[in-house]
C-alpha positions as protocol buffer text, in pm:
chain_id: "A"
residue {
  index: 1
  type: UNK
  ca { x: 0 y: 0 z: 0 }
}
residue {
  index: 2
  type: UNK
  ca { x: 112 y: 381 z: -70 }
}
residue {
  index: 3
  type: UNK
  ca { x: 205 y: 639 z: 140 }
}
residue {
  index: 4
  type: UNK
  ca { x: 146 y: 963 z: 134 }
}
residue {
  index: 5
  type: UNK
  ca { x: 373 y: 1222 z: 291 }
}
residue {
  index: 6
  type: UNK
  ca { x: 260 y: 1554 z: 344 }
}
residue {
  index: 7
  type: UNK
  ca { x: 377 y: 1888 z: 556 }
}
residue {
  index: 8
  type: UNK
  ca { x: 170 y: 2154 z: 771 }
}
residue {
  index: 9
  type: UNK
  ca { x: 106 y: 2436 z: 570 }
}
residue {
  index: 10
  type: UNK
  ca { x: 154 y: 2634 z: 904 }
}
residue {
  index: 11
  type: UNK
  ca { x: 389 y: 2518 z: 1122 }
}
residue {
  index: 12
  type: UNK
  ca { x: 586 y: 2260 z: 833 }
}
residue {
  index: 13
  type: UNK
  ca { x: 489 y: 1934 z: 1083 }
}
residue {
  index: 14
  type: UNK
  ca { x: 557 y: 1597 z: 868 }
}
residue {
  index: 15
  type: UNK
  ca { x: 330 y: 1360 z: 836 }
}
residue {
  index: 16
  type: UNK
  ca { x: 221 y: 1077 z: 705 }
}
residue {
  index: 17
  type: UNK
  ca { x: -68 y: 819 z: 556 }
}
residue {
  index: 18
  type: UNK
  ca { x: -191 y: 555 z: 355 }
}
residue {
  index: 19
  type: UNK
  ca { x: -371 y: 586 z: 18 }
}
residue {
  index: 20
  type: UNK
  ca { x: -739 y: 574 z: 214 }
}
residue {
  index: 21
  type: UNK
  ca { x: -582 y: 945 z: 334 }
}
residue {
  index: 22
  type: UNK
  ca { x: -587 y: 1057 z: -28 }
}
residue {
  index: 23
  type: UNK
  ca { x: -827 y: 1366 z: 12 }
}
residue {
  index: 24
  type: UNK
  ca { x: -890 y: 1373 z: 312 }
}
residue {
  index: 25
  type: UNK
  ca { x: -820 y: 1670 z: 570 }
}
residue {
  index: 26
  type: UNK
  ca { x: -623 y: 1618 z: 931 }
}
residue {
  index: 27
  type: UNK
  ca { x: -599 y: 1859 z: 1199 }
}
residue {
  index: 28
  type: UNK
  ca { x: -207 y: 1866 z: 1234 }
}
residue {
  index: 29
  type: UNK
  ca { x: -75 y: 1736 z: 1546 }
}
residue {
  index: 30
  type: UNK
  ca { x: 135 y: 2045 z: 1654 }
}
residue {
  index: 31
  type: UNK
  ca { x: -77 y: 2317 z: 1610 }
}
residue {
  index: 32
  type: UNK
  ca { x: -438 y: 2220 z: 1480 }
}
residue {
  index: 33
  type: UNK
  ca { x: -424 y: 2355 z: 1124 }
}
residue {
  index: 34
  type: UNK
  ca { x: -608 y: 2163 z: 846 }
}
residue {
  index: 35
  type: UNK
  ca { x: -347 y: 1942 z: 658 }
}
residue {
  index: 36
  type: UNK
  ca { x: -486 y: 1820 z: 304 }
}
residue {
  index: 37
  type: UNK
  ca { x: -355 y: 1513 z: 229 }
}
residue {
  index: 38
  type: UNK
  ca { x: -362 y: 1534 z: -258 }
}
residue {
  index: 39
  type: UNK
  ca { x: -584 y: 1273 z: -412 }
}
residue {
  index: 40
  type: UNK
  ca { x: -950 y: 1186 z: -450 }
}
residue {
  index: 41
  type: UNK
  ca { x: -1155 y: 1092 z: -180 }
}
residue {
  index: 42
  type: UNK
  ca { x: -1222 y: 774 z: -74 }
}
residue {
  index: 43
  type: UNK
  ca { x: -1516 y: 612 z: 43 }
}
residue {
  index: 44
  type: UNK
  ca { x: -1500 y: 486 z: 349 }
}
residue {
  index: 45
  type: UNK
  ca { x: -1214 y: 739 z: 434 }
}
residue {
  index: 46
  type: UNK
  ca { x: -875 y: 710 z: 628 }
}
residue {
  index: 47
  type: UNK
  ca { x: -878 y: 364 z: 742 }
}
residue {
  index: 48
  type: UNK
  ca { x: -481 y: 432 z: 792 }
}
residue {
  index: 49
  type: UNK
  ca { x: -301 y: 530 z: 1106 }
}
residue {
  index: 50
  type: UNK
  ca { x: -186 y: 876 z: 1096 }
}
residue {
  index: 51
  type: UNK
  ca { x: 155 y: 906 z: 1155 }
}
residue {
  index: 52
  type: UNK
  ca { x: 408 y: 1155 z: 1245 }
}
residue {
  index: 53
  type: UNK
  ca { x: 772 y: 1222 z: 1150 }
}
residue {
  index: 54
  type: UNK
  ca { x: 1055 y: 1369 z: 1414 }
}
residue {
  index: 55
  type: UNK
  ca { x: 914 y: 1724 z: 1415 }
}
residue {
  index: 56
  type: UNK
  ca { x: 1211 y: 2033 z: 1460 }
}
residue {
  index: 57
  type: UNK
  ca { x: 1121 y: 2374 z: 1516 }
}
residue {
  index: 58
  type: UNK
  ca { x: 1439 y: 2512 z: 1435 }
}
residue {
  index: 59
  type: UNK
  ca { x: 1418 y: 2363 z: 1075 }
}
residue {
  index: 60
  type: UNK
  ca { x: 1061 y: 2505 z: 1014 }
}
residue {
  index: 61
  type: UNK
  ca { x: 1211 y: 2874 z: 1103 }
}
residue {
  index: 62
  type: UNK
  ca { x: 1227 y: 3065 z: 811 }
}
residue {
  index: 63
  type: UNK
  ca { x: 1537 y: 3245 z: 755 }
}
residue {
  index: 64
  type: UNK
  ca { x: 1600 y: 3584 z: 901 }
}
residue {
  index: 65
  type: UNK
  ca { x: 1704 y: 3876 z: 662 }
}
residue {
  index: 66
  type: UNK
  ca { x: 1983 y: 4030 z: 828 }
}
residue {
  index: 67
  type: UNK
  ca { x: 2078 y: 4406 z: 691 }
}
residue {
  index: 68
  type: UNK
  ca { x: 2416 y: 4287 z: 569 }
}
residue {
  index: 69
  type: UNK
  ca { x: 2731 y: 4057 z: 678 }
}
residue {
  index: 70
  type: UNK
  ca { x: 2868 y: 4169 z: 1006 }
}
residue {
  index: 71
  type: UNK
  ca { x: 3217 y: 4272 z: 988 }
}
residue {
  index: 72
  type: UNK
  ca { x: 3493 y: 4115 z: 1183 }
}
residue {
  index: 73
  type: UNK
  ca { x: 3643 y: 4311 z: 1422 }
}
residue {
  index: 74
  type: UNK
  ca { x: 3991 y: 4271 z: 1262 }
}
residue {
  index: 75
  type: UNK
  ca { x: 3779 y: 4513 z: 967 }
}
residue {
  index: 76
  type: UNK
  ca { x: 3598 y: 4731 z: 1215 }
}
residue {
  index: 77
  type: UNK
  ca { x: 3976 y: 4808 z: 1428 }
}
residue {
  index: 78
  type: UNK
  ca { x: 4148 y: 5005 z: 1156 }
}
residue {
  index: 79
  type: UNK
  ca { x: 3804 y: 5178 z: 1073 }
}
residue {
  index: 80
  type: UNK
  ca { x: 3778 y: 5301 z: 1436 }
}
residue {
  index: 81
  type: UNK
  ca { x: 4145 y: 5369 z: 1439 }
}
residue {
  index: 82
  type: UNK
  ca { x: 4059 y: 5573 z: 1158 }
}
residue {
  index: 83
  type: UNK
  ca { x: 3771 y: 5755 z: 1256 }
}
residue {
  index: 84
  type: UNK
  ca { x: 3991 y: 5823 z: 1622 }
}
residue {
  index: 85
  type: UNK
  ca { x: 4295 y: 5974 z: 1384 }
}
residue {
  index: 86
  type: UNK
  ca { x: 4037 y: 6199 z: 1211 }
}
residue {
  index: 87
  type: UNK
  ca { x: 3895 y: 6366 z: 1521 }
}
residue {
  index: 88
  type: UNK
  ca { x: 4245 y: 6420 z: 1682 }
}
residue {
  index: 89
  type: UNK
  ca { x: 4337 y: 6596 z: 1399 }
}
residue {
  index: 90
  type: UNK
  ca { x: 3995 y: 6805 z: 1359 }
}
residue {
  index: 91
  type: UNK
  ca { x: 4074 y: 6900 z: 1725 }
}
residue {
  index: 92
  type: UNK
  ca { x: 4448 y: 6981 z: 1676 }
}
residue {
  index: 93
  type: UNK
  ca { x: 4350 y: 7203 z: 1392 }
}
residue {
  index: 94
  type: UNK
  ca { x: 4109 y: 7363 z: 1593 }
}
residue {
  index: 95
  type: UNK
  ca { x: 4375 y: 7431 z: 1895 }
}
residue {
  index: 96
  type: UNK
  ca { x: 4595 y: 7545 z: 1579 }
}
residue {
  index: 97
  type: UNK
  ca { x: 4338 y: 7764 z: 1470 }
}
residue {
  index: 98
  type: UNK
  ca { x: 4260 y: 7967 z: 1827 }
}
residue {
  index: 99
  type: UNK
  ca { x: 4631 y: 7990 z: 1852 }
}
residue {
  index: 100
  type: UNK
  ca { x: 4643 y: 8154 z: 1558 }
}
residue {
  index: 101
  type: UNK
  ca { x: 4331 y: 8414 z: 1602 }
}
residue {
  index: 102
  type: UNK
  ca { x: 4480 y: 8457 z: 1960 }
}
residue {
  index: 103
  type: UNK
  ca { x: 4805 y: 8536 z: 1810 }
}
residue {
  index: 104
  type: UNK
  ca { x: 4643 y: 8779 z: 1572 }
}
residue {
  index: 105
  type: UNK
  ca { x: 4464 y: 8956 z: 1811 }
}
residue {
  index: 106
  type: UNK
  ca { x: 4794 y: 9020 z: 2015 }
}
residue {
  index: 107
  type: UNK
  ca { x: 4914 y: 9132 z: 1699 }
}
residue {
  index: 108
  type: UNK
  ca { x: 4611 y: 9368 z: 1673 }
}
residue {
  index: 109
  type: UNK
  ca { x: 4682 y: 9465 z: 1982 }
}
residue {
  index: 110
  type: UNK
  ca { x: 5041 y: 9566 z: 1938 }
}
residue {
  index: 111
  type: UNK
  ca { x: 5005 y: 9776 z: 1602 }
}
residue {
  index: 112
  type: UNK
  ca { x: 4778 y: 10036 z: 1741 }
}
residue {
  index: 113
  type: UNK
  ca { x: 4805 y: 10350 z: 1514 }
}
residue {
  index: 114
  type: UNK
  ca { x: 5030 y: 10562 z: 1753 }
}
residue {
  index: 115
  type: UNK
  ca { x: 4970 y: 10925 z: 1847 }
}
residue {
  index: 116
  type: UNK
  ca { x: 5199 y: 11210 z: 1744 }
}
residue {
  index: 117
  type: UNK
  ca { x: 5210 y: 11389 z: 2110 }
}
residue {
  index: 118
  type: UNK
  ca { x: 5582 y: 11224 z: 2173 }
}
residue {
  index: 119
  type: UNK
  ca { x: 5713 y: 11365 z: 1828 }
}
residue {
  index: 120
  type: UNK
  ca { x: 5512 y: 11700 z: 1904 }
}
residue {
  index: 121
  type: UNK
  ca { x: 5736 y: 11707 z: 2256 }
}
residue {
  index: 122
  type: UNK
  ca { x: 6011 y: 11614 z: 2150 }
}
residue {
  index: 123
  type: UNK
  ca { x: 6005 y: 11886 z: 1850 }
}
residue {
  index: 124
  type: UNK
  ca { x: 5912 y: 12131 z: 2122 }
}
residue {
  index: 125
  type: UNK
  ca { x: 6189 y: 12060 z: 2366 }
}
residue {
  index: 126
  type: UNK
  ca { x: 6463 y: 12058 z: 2099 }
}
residue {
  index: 127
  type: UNK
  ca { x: 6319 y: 12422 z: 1972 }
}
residue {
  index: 128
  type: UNK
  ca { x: 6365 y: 12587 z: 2373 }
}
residue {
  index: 129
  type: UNK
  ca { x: 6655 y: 12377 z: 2419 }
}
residue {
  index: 130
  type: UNK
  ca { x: 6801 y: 12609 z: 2170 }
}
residue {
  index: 131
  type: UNK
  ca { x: 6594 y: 12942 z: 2259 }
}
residue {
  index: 132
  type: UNK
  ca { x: 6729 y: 12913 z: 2595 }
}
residue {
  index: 133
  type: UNK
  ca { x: 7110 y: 12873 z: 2502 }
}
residue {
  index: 134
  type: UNK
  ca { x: 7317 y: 12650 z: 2725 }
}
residue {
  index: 135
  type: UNK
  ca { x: 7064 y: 12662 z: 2987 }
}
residue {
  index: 136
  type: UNK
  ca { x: 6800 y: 12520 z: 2749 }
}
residue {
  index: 137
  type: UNK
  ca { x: 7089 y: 12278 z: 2582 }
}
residue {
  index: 138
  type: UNK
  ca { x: 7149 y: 12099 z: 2938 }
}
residue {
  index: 139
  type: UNK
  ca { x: 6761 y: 12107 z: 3073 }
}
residue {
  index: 140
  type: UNK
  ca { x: 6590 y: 12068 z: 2689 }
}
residue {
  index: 141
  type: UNK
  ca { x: 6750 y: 11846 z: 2465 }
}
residue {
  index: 142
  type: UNK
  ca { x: 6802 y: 11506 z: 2682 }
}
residue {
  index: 143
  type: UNK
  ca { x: 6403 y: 11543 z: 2690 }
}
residue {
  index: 144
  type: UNK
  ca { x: 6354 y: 11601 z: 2290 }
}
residue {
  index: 145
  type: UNK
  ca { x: 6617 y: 11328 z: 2236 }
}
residue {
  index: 146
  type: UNK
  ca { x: 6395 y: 11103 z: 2459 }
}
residue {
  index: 147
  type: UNK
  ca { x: 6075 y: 11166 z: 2348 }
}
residue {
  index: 148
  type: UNK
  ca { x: 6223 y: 11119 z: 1978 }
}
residue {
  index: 149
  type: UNK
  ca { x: 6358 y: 10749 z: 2042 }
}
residue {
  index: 150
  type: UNK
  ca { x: 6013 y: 10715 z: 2197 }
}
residue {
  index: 151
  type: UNK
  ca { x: 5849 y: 10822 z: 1881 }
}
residue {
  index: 152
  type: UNK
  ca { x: 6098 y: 10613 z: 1627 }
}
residue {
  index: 153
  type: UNK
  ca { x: 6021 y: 10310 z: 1831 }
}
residue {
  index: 154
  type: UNK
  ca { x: 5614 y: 10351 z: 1844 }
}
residue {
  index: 155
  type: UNK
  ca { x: 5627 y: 10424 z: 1465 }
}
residue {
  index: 156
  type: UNK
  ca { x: 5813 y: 10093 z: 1429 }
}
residue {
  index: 157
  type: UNK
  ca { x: 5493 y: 9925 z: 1522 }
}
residue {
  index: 158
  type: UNK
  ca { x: 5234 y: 10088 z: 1316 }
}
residue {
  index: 159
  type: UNK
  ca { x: 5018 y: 9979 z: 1071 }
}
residue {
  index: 160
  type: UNK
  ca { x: 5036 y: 10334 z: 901 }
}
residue {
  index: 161
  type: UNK
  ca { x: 5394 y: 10417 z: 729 }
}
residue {
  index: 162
  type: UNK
  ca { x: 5512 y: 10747 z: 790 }
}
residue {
  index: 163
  type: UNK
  ca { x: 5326 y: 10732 z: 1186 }
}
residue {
  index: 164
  type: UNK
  ca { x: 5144 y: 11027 z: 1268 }
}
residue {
  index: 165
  type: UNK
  ca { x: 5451 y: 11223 z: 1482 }
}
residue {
  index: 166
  type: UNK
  ca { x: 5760 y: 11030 z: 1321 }
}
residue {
  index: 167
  type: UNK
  ca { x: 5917 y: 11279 z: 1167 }
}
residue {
  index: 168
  type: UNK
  ca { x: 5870 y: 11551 z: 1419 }
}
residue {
  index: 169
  type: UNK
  ca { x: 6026 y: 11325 z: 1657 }
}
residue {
  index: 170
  type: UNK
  ca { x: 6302 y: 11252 z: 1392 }
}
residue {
  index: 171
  type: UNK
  ca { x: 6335 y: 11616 z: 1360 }
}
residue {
  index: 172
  type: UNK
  ca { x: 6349 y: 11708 z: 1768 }
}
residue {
  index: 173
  type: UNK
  ca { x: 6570 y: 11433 z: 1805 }
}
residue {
  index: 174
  type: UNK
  ca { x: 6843 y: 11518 z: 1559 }
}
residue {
  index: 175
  type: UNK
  ca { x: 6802 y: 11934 z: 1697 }
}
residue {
  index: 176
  type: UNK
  ca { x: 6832 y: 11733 z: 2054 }
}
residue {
  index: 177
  type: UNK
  ca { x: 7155 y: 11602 z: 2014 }
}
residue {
  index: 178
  type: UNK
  ca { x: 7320 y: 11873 z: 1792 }
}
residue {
  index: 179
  type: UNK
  ca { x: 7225 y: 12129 z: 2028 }
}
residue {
  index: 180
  type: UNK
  ca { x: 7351 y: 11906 z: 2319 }
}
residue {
  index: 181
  type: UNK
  ca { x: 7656 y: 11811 z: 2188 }
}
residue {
  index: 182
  type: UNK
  ca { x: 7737 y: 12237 z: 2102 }
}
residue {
  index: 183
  type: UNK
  ca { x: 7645 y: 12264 z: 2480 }
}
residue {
  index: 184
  type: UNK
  ca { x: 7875 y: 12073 z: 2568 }
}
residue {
  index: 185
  type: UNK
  ca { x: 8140 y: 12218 z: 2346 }
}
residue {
  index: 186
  type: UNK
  ca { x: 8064 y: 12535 z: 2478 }
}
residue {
  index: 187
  type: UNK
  ca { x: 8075 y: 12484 z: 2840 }
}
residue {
  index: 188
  type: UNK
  ca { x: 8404 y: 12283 z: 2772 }
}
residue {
  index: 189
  type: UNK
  ca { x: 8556 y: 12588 z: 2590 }
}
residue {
  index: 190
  type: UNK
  ca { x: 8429 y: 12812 z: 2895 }
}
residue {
  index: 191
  type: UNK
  ca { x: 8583 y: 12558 z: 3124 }
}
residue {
  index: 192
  type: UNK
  ca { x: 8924 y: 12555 z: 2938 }
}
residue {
  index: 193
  type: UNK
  ca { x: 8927 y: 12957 z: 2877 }
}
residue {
  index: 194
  type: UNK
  ca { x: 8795 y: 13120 z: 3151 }
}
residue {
  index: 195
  type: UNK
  ca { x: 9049 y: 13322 z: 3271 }
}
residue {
  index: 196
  type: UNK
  ca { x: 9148 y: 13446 z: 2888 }
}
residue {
  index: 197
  type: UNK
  ca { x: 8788 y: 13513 z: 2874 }
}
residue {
  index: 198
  type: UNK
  ca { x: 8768 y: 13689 z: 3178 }
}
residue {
  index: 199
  type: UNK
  ca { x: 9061 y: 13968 z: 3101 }
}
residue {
  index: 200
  type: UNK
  ca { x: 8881 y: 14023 z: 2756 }
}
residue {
  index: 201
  type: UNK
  ca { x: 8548 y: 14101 z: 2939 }
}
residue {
  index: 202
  type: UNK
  ca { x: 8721 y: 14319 z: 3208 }
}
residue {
  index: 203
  type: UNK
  ca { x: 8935 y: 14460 z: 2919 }
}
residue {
  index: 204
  type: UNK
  ca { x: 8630 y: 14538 z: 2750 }
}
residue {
  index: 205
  type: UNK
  ca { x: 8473 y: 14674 z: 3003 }
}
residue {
  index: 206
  type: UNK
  ca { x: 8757 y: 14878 z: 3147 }
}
């Protein structure tokens, strides 16, 4: 006699039956479902014993779709590595880069367009340093010679080329030490001739 195999629509259960199955319709052992067994109905119907082969869930799972093939790690390491590399360097450039605007704005700092008031002093002093004669030589012209190094040296740092006051410092520091260094000529000359240039006053005078 034949036998027919069939398999659960539902849950994929095996089973089995002779030819008087052919047909006919079985609640499925496992979980109740109609199982039609092909063929044309007999008459009598199943005379058969139903049977029922090893049953496996795990087989009857269908296969899970998985988004793609996992990587091994030995893939995924120089990836991370990678990705770890990148953001060091995004941060060092960004440390580079508000080193640099700090930089600049010490730099911004520093060449601040100076004002002329130490050339205009300096100019001054050299002009009563010689008004004033010796007097004005010794008290004067160390102060426009100062103020006119102070001058040169704050032009040096502008962003404007000639700096407002550079060359009247230039020009009280050069009358400075001209009319210092005659001063001192002079007084030396007093110094060294005094008493010739005493008898020609008094023989002047007399």
């Amino acid at each position: 006699m034949a036998t027919i195999k069939v398999a659960c629509p539902k849950c994929g259960q095996k089973v089995s039956g002779d030819e008087t199955f052919a047909g006919a319709s079985v609640p499925c052992p496992v979980c109740s479902s109609e199982i039609h067994f092909p063929g044309e109905t007999s008459r009598g119907g199943p005379t058969g014993v139903l049977k029922t082969e090893d049953y496996s869930p795990e087989e009857n799972k269908a296969p899970v779709d998985l988004p793609g093939e996992i990587p091994d790690f030995e893939d995924v390491a120089p990836q991370a590595s990678q990705g770890v590399q990148e953001k060091s360097a995004e941060k060092d450039s960004v440390e580079e880069d508000s080193a640099e605007s700090e930089i600049s704005e010490d730099d911004d700092d520093e060449m601040v367009v100076p004002t002329p008031v130490s050339g205009a002093i300096s100019l001054v002093a050299s002009v009563l340093g010689v008004v004033l004669c010796i007097v004005g030589g010794i008290l004067f012209s160390p102060i426009a010679i100062i103020f006119g190094h102070i001058s040169q040296a704050k032009a040096r740092h502008s962003p404007v080329q000639p700096a407002p006051g550079q060359t009247l410092g230039a020009i009280g520091m050069l009358i400075g030490y001209a009319w210092l260094v005659i001063t001192i000529l002079i007084l030396g000359v007093l110094i060294l001739f005094e008493d010739s240039i005493r008898e020609m006053v008094q023989s002047r005078g007399a």
